[in-house]
N, C-alpha and C positions, 0 to 999 in steps of 0.2 A: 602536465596533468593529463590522465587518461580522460577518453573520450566519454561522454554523458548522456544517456537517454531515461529521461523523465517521463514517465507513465501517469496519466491521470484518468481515472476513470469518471462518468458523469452520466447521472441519471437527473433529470430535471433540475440543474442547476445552471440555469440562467443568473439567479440573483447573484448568488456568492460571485459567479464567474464576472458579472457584467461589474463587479469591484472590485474582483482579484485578479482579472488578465493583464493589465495592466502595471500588475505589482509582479507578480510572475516574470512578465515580459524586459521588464526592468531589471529585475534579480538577476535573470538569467544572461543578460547582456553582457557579464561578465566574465563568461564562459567564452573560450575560443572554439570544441569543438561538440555542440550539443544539439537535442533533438528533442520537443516537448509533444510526448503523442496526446491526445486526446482522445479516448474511447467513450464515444457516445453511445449510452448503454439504451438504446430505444427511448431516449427522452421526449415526453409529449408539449412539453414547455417552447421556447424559444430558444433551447440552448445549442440545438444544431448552428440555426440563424446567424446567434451571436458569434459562435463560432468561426463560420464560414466568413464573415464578415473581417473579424480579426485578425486571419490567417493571412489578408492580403498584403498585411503589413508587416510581418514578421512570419520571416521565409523559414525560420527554424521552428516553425509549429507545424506539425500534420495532424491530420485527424482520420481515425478510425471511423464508422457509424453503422449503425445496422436497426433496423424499425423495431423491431419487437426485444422486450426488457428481459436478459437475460442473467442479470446479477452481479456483484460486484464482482465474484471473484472470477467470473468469466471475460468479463471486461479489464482484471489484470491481466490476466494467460494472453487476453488478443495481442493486448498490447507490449508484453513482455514478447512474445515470440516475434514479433514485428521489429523490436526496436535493432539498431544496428551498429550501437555501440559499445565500446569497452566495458564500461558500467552500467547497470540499469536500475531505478531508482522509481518506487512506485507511492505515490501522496497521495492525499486527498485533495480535491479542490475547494474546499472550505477554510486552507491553509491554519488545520488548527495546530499543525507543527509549524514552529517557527522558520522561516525559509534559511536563515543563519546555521539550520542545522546539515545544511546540503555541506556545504564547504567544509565543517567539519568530519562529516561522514568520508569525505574521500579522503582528506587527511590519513585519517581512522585507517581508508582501505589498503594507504600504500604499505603499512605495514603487517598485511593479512597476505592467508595462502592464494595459491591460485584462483583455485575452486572456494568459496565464503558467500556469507549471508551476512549482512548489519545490521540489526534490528533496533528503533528506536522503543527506550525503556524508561516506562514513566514510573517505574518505582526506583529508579537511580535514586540515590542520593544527591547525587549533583543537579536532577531534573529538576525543572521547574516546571509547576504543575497546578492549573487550575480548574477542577472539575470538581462537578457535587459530589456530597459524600455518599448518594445511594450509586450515584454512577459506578464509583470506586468501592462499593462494597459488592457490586454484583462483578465489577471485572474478578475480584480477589477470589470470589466466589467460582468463577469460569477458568481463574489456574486451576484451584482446586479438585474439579472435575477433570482437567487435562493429564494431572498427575496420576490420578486416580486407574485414567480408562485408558492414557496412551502413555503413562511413564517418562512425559516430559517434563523440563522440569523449570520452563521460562516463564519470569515474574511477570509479563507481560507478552503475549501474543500479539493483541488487537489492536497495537498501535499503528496508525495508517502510515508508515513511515520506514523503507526494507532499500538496502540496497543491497543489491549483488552483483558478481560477475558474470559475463555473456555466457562462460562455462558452464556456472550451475543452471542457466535459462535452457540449454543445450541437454544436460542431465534429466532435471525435472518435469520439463513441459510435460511430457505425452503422459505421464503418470497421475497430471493433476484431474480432477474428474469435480470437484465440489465446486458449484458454481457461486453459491451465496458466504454468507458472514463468515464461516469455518474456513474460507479458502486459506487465509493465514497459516491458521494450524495445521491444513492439509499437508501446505507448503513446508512447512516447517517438521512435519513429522516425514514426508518423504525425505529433506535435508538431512533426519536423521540415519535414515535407513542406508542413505548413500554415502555418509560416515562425514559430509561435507560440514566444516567449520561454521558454527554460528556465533556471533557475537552480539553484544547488545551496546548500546550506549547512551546516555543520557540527554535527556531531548529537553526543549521550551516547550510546552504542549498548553493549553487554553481549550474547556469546551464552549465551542461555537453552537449557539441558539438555532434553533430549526433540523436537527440531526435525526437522522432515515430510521435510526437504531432506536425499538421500542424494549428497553430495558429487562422487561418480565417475557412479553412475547416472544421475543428474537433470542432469548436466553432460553426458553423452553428449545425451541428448534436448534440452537447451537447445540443444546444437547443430545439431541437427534442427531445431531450431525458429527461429533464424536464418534459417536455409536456408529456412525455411519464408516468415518472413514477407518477407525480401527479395521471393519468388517472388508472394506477396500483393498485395504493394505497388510492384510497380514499374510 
């Protein structure tokens, strides 16, 4: 199996974390040769703490940090340019993707091109999927505007769940610029421009209680941020 580095980004998640490193930590024991970054996104909680504290016991953990809250998707880039393995694989630490979805994803990669992207896709049919139905009408509602304004054409963007190779991290980095919730798309519409293979695949997905993402609000400024990166990138 090719080499693994896991991206997690974390803005004040102490709780989730002080339940999930540990299931993380275990998961990942199974791997021969991997790397779990942690990008502390200016968290004001405990979650550096916990962190720092975890890391002493499991040598394949590193951590990023930096004081002041600079966004999700800035906290993937840190950490995607950082990582220093074959694959690079970016979650949420809320683990609302099922962790069984890792192992099949690299399955998945061994038979993709060099350069590829994996994207996990909660309107598969084979996904299993439990989130409320306004959640899922405002996603449906966010393809819709994606088609619309940048000619994409993926049933799902916003799942926290991407893997790709070291090559495309090589390509894309210096192009990405959107720091917040659009960074996906950002990602994904530069993928396109560089003609790189995207794929999608059917995930376990569960909404997890307490999530950053205010449905009506953060949908407003997604679509600012459309607007935004079209104007980026054309």
């Amino acid at each position: 199996m090719k080499s693994l580095s896991i991206i997690i980004p974390c803005f004040n998640e102490y709780a989730r974390l002080y339940k999930n490193l540990p299931i993380i930590s275990e998961y990942c024991d199974r791997f021969k040769d991997i790397e779990i970054i942690f990008v502390n996104d200016g968290s004001t909680d405990n979650t550096l703490k916990l962190l720092n504290f975890y890391i002493k016991y499991n040598k394949t953990m590193k951590i990023i940090s930096y004081e002041q809250n600079k966004g999700k998707g800035y906290a993937v880039r840190t950490g995607i340019k950082a990582a220093t393995k074959d694959l690079i694989l970016f979650m949420d630490a809320d683990l609302a993707t099922d962790l069984s979805c890792i192992e099949k994803a690299i399955t998945k990669a061994k038979y993709m091109k060099k350069d590829f992207m994996l994207i996990g896709n909660r309107e598969d049919k084979k996904s299993k999927v439990e989130a409320s139905i306004f959640r899922t009408f405002i996603g449906r509602i966010f393809v819709i505007l994606q088609r619309i304004i940048l000619g994409m054409n993926y049933p799902d963007t916003q799942c926290g769940f991407k893997l790709m190779s070291k090559s495309v991290v090589k390509q894309i980095s210096d192009d990405l610029q959107v720091d917040r919730w659009a960074f996906d798309v950002e990602m994904l519409y530069v993928c396109k421009q560089y003609h790189i293979t995207v794929k999608s695949m059917p995930v376990i997905w569960h909404d997890v209680a307490g999530s950053k993402v205010h449905p009506m609000k953060d949908s407003y400024k997604m679509f600012l941020e459309l607007l935004r990166i079209k104007r980026i990138h054309e």
